[in-house]
Z-matrix of the N, CA and C atoms (Angstrom, degrees):
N
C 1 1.434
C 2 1.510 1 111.61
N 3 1.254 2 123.40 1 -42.68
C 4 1.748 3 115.09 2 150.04
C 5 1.181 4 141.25 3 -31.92
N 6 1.485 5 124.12 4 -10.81
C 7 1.086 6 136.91 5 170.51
C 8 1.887 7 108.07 6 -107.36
N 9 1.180 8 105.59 7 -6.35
C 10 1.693 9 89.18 8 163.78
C 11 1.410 10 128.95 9 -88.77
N 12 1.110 11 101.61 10 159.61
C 13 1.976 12 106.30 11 -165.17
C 14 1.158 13 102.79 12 -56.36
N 15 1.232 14 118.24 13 -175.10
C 16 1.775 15 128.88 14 177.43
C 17 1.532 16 106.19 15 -98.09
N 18 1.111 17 113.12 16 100.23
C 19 1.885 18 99.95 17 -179.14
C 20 0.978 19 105.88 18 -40.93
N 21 1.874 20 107.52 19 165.19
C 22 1.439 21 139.16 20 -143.98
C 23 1.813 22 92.62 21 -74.79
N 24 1.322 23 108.67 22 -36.34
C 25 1.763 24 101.25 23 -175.08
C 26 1.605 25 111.80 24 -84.78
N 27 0.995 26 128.02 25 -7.07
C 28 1.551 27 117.11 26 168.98
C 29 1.631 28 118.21 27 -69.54
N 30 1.768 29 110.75 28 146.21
C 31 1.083 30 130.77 29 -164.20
C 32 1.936 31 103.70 30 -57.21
N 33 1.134 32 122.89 31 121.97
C 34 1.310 33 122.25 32 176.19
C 35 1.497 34 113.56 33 130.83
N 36 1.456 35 104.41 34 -37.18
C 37 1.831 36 125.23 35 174.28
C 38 1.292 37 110.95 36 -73.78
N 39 1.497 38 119.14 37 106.12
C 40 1.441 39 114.60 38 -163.89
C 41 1.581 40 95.81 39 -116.89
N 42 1.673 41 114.29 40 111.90
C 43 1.237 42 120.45 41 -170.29
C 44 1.461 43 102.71 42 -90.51
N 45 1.472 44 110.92 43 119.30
C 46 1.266 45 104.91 44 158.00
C 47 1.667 46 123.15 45 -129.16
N 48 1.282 47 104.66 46 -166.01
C 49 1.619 48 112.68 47 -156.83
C 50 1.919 49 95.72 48 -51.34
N 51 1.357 50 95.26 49 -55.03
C 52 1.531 51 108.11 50 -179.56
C 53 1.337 52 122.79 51 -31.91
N 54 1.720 53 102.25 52 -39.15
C 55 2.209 54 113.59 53 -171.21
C 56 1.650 55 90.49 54 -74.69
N 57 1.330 56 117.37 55 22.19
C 58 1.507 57 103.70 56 -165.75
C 59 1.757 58 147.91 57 54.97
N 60 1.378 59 95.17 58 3.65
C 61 1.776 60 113.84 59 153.73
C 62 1.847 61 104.43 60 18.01
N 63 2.136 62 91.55 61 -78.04
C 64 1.118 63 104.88 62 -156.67
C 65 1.558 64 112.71 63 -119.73
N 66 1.048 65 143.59 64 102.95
C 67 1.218 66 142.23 65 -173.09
C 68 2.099 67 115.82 66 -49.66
N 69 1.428 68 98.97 67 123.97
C 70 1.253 69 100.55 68 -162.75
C 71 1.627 70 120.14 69 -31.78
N 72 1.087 71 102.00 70 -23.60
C 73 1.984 72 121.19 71 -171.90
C 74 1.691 73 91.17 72 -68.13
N 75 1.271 74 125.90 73 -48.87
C 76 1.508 75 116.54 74 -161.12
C 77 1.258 76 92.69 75 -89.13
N 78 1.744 77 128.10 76 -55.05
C 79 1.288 78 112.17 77 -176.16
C 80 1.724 79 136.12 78 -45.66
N 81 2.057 80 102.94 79 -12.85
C 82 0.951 81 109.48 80 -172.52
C 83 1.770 82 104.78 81 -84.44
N 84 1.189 83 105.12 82 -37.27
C 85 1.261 84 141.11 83 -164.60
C 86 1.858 85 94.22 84 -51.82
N 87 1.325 86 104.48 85 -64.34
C 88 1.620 87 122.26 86 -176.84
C 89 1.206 88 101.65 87 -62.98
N 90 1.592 89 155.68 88 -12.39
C 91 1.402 90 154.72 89 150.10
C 92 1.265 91 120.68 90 -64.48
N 93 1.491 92 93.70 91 -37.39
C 94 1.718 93 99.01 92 -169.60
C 95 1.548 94 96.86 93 -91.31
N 96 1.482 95 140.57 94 -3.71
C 97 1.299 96 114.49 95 -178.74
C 98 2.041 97 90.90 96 -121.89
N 99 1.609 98 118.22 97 9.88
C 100 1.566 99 103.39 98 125.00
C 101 1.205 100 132.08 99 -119.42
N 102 1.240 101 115.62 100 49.39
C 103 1.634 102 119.02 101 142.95
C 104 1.391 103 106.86 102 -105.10
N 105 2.005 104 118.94 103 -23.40
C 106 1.338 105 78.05 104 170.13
C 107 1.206 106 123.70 105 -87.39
N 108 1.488 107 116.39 106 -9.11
C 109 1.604 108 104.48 107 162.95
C 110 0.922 109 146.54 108 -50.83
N 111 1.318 110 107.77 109 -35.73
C 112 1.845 111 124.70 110 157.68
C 113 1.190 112 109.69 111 -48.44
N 114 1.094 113 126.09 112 -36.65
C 115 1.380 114 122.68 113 -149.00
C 116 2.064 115 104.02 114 -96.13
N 117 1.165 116 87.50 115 -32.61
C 118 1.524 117 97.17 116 173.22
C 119 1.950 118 111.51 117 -89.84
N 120 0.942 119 108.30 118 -22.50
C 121 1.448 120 101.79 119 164.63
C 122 1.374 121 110.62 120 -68.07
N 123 1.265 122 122.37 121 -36.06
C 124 1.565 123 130.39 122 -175.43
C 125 1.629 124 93.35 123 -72.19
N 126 1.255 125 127.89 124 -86.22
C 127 1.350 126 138.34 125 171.36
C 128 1.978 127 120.45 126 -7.24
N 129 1.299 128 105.73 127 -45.65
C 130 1.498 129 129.19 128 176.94
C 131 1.244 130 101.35 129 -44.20
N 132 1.344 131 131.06 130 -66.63
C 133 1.713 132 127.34 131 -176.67
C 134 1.227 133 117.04 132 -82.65
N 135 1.282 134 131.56 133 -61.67
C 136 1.999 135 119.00 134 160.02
C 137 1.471 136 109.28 135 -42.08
N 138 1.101 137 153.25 136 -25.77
C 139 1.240 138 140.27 137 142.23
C 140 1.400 139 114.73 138 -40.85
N 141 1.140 140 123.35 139 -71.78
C 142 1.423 141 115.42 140 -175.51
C 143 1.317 142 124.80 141 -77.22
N 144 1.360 143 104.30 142 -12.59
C 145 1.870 144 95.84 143 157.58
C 146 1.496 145 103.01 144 -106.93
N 147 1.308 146 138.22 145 3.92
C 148 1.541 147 101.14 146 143.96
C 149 1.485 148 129.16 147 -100.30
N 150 1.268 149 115.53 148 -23.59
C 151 1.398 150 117.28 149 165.39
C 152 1.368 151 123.01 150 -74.07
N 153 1.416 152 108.94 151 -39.99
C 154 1.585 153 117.84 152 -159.64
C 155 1.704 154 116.15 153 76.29
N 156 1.392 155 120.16 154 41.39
C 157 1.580 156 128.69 155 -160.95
C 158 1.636 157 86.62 156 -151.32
N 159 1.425 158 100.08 157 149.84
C 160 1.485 159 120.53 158 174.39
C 161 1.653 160 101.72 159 -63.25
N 162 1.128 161 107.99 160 175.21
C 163 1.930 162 105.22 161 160.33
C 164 1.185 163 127.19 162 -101.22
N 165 1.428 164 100.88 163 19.67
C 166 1.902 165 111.58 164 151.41
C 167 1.233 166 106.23 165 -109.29
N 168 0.938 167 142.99 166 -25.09
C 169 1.419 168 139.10 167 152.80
C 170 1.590 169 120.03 168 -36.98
N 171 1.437 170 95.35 169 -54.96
C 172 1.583 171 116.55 170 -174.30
C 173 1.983 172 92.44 171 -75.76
N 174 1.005 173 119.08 172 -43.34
C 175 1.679 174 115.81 173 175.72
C 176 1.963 175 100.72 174 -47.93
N 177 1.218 176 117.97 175 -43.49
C 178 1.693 177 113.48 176 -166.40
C 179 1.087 178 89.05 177 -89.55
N 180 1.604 179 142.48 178 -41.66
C 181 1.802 180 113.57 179 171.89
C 182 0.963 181 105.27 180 -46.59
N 183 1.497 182 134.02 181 -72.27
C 184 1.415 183 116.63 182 -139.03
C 185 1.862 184 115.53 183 -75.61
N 186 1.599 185 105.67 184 -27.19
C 187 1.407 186 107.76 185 167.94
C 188 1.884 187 114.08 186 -58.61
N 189 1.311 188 102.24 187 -27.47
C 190 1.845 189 103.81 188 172.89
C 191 1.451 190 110.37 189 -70.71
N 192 1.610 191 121.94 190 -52.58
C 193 1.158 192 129.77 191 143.25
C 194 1.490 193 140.89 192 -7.97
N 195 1.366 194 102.12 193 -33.15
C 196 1.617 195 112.22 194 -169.39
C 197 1.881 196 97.40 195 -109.88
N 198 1.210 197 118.67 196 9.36
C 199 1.456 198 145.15 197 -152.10
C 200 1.670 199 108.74 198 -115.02
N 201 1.265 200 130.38 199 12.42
C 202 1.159 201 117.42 200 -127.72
C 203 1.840 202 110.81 201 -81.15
N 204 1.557 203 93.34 202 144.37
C 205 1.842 204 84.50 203 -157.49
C 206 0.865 205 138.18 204 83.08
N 207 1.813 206 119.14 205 -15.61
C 208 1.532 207 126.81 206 -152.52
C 209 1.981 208 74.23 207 -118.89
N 210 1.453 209 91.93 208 163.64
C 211 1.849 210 113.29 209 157.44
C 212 1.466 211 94.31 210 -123.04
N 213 1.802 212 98.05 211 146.30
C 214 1.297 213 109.42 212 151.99
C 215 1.209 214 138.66 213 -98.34
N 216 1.323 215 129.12 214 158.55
C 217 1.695 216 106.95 215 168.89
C 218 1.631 217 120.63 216 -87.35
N 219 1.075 218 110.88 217 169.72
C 220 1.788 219 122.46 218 -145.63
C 221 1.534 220 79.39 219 -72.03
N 222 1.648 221 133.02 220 -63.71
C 223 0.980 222 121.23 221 165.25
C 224 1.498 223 154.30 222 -14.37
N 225 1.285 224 101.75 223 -74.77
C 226 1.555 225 112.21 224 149.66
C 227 1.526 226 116.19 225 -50.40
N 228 1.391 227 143.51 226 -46.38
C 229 1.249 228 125.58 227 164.67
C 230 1.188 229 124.82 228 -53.94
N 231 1.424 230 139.42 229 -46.11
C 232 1.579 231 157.23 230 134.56
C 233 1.447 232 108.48 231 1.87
N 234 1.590 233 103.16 232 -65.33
C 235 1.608 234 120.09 233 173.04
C 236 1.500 235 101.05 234 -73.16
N 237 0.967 236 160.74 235 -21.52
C 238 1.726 237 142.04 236 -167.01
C 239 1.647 238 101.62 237 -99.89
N 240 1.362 239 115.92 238 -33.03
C 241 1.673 240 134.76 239 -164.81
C 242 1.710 241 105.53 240 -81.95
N 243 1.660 242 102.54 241 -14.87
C 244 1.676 243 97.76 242 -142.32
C 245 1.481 244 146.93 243 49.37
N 246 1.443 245 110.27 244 10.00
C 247 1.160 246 131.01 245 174.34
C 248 1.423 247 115.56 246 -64.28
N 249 1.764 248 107.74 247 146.50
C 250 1.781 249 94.99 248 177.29
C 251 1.848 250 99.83 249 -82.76
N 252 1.238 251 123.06 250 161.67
C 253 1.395 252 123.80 251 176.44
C 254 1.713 253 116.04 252 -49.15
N 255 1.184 254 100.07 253 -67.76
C 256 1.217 255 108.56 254 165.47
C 257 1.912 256 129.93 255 -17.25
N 258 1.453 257 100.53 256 -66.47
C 259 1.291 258 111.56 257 157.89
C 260 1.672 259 117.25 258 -52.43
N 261 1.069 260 133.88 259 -42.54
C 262 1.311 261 131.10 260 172.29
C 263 1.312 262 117.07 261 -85.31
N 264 1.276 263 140.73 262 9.49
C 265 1.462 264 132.40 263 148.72
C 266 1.105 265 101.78 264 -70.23
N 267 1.175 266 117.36 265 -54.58
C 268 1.973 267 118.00 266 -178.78
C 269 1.799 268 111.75 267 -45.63
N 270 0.830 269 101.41 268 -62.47
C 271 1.585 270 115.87 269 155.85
C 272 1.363 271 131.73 270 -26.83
N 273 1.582 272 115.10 271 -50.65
C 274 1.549 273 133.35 272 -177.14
C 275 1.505 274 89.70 273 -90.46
N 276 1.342 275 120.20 274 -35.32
C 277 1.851 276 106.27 275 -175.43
C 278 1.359 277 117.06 276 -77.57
N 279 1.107 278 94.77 277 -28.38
C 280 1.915 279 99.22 278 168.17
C 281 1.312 280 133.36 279 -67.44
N 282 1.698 281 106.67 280 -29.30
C 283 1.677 282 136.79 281 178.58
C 284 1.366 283 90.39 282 -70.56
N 285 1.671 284 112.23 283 -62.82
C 286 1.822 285 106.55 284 -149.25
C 287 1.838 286 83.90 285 -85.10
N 288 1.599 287 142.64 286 -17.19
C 289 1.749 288 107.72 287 156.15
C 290 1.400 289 123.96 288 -53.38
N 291 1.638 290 115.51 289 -39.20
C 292 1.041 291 108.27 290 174.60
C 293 1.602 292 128.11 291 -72.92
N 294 1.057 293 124.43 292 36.51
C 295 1.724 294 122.06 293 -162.94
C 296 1.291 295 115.55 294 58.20
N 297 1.341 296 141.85 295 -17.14
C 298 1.060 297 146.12 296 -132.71
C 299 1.865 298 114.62 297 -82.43
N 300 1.320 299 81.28 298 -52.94
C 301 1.576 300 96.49 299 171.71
C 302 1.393 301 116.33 300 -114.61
N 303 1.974 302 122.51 301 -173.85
C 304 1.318 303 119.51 302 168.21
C 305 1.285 304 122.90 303 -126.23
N 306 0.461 305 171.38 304 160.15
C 307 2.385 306 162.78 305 -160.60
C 308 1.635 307 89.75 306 -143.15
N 309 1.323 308 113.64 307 129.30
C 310 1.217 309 105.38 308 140.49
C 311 1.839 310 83.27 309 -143.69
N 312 1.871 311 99.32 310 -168.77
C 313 1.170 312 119.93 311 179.46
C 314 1.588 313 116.30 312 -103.85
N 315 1.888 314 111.82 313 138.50
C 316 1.180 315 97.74 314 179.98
C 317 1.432 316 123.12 315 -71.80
N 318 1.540 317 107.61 316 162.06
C 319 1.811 318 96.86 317 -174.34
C 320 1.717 319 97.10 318 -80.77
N 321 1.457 320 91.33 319 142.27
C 322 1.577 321 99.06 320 170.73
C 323 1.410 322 113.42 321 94.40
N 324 1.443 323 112.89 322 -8.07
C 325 1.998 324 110.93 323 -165.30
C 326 1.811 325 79.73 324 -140.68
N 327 0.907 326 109.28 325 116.31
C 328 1.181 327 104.39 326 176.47
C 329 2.015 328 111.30 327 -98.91
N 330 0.975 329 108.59 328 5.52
C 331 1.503 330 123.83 329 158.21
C 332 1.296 331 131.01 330 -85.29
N 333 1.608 332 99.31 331 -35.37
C 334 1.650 333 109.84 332 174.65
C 335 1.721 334 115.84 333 -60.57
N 336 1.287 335 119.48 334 135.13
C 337 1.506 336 105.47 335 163.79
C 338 1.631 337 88.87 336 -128.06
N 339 1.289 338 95.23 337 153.51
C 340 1.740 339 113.40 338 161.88
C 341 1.261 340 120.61 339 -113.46
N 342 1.264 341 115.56 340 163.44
C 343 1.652 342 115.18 341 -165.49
C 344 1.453 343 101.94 342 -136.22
N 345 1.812 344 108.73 343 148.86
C 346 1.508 345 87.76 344 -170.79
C 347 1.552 346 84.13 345 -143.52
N 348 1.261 347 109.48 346 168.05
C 349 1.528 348 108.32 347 162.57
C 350 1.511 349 115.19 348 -81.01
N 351 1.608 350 111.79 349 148.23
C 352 1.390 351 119.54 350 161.20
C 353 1.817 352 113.87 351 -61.28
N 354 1.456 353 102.14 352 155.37
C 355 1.516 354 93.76 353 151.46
C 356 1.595 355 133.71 354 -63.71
N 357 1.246 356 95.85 355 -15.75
C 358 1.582 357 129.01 356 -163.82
C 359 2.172 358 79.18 357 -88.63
N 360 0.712 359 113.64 358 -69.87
C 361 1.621 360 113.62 359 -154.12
C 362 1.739 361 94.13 360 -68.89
N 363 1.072 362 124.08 361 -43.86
C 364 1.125 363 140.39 362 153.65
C 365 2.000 364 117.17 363 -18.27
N 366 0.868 365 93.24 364 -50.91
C 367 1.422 366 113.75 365 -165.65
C 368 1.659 367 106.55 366 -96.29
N 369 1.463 368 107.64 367 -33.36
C 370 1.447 369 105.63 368 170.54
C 371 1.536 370 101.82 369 -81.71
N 372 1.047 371 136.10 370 -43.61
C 373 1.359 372 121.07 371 167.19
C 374 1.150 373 142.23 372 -24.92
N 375 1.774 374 103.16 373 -44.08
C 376 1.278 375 137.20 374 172.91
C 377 1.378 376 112.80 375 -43.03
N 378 1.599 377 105.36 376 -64.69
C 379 1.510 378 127.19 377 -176.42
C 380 1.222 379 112.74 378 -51.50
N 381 1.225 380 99.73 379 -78.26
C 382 1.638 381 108.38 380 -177.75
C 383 1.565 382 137.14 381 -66.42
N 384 1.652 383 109.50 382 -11.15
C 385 1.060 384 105.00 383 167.27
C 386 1.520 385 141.36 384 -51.98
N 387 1.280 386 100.31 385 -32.31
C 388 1.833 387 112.03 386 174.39
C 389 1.328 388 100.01 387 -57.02
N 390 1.483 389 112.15 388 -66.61
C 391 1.548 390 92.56 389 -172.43
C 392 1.731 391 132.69 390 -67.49
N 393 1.068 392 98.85 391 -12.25
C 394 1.372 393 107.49 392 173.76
C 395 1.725 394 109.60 393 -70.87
N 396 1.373 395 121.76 394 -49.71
C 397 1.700 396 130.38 395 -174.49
C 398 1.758 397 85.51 396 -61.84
N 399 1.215 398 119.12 397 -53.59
C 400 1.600 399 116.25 398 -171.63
C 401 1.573 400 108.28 399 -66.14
N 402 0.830 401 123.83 400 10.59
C 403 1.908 402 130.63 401 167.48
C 404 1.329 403 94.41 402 -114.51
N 405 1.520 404 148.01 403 -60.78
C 406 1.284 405 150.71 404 165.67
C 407 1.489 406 96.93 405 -15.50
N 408 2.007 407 98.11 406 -78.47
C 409 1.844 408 87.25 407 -177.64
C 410 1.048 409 137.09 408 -42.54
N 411 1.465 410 110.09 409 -34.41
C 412 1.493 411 115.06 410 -160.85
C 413 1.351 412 107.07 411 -92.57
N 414 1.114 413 107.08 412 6.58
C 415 1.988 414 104.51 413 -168.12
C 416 1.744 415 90.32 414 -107.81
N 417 1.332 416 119.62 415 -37.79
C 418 1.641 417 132.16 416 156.72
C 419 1.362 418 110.84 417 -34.35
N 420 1.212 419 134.88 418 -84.74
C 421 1.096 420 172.56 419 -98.82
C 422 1.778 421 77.46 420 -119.23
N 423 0.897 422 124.75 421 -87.84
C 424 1.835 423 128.10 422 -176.56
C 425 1.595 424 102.86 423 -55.48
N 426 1.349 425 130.60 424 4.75
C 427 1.454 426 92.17 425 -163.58
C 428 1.913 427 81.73 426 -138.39
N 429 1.581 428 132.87 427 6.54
C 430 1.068 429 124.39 428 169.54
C 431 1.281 430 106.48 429 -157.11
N 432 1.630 431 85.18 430 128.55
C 433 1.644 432 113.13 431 -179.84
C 434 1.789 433 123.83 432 -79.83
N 435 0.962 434 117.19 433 160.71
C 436 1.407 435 119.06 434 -175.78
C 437 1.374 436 117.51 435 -58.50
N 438 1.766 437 127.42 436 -35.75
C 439 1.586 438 103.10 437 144.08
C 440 1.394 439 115.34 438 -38.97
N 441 1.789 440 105.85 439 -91.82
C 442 1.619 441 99.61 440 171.00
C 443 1.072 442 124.33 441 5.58
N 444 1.531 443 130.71 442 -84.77
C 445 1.295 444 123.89 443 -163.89
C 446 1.405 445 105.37 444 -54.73
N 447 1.546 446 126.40 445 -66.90
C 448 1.074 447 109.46 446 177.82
C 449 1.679 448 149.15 447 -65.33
N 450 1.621 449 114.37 448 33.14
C 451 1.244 450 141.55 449 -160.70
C 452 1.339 451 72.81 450 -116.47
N 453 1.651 452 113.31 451 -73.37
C 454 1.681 453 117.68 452 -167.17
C 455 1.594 454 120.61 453 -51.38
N 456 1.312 455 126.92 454 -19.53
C 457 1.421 456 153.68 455 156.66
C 458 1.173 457 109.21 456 -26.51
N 459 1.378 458 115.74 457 -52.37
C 460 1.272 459 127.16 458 -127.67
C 461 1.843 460 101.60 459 -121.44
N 462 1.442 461 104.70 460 0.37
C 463 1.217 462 137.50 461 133.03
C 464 1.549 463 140.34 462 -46.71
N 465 1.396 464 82.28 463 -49.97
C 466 1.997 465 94.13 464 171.39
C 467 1.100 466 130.66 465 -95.18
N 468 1.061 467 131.39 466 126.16
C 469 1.413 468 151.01 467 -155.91
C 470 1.638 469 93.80 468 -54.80
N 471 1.642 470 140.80 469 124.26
C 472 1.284 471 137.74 470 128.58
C 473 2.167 472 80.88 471 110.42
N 474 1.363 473 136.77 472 8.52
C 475 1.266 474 120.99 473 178.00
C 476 1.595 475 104.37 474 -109.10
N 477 1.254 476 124.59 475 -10.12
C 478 1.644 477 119.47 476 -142.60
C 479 1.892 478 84.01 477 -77.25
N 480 1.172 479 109.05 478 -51.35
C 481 1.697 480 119.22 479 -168.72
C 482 1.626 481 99.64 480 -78.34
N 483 1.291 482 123.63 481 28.32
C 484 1.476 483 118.88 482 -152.52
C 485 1.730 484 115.41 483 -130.00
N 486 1.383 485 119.44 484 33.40
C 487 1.002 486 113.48 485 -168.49
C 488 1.610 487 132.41 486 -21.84
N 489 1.445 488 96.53 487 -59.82
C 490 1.522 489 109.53 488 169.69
C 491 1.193 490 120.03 489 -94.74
N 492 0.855 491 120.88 490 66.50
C 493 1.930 492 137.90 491 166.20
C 494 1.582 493 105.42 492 -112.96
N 495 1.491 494 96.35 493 153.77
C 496 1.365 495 103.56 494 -155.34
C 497 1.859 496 107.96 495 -61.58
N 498 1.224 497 103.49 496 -22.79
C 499 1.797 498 113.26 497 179.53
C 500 0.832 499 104.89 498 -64.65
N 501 1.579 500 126.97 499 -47.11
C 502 1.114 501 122.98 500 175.60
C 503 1.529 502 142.48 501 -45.67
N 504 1.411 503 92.06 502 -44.63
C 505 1.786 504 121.53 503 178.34
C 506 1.366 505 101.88 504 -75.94
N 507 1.540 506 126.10 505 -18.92
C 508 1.060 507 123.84 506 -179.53
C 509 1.410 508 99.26 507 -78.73
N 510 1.259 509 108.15 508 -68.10
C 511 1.606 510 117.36 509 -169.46
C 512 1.543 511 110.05 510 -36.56
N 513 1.624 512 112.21 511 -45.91
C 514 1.568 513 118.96 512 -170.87
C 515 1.433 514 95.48 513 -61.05
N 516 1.591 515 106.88 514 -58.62
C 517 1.880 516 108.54 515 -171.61
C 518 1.581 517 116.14 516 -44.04
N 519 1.415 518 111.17 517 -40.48
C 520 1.062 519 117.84 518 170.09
C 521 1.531 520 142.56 519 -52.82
N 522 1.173 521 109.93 520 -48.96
C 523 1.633 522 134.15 521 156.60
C 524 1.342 523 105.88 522 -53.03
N 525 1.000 524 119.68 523 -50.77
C 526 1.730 525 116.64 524 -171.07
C 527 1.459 526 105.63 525 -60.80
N 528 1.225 527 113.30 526 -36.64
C 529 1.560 528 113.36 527 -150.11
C 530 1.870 529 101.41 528 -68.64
């Protein structure tokens, strides 16, 4: 037993990313959910001064948004948002005071409600979206470096072995800028 190493927690054993800690999948994983934090801390106030809506509010526009023509049910948004239901009635009642959205009931389920966008919410979307994707970039763009990106790479299906793939050229273009 004198001849075995000093386990990994004794004073002198300096674990780092390199001894493999974290397998590239999680380490990528833990970048990508703080950039999106960055990105939603940034998002939090241009949301509310261009919409006038929290940024869960602004999370169920744009998922209605990506919907187009279609309503969802309160459910299925709940499930896509991770939100508990509860929390998103409060949410949908605040949208449909503001014009924003529409509630009705499904036929036949008298529990189901669906939610739809206004033309009115519709149209503010319109507006403000540029500047909102242009805070997206820029909160991207400031918050991951060219390791980074290529940790996050390695994430996407068919780029990790992929130098010159278009993510890639993005990622490089990106860093430079």
């Amino acid at each position: 037993m004198a001849d075995s190493p000093a386990p990994a927690d004794q004073p002198g054993h300096d674990r780092t990313v390199e001894d493999g800690l974290l397998p590239p999948e999680l380490r990528a994983w833990m970048q990508l959910l703080a950039a999106a934090g960055a990105i939603e801390q940034r998002l939090r106030s241009r949301v509310k001064d261009a919409l006038g809506v929290t940024h869960d509010e602004f999370l169920v526009l744009c998922l209605l948004a990506d919907q187009p023509g279609a309503a969802l049910r309160m459910s299925r948004i709940a499930e896509a948002l991770g939100r508990p239901k509860t929390r998103l009635t409060y949410q949908i009642a605040c949208l449909h005071h503001a014009d924003l959205v529409t509630r009705r009931s499904v036929c036949g389920d008298k529990r189901g409600i669906e939610v739809a966008l206004t033309d009115k919410g519709r149209q503010l979307l319109r507006e403000v979206s540029p500047t909102l994707a242009e805070t997206v970039t820029e909160a991207v763009q400031h918050m991951v470096d060219h390791r980074q990106c290529e940790t996050l790479r390695g994430l996407l299906p068919g780029t990790a072995d992929t130098a010159g793939s278009d993510t890639a050229q993005r990622c490089d273009s990106d860093h430079r800028k």
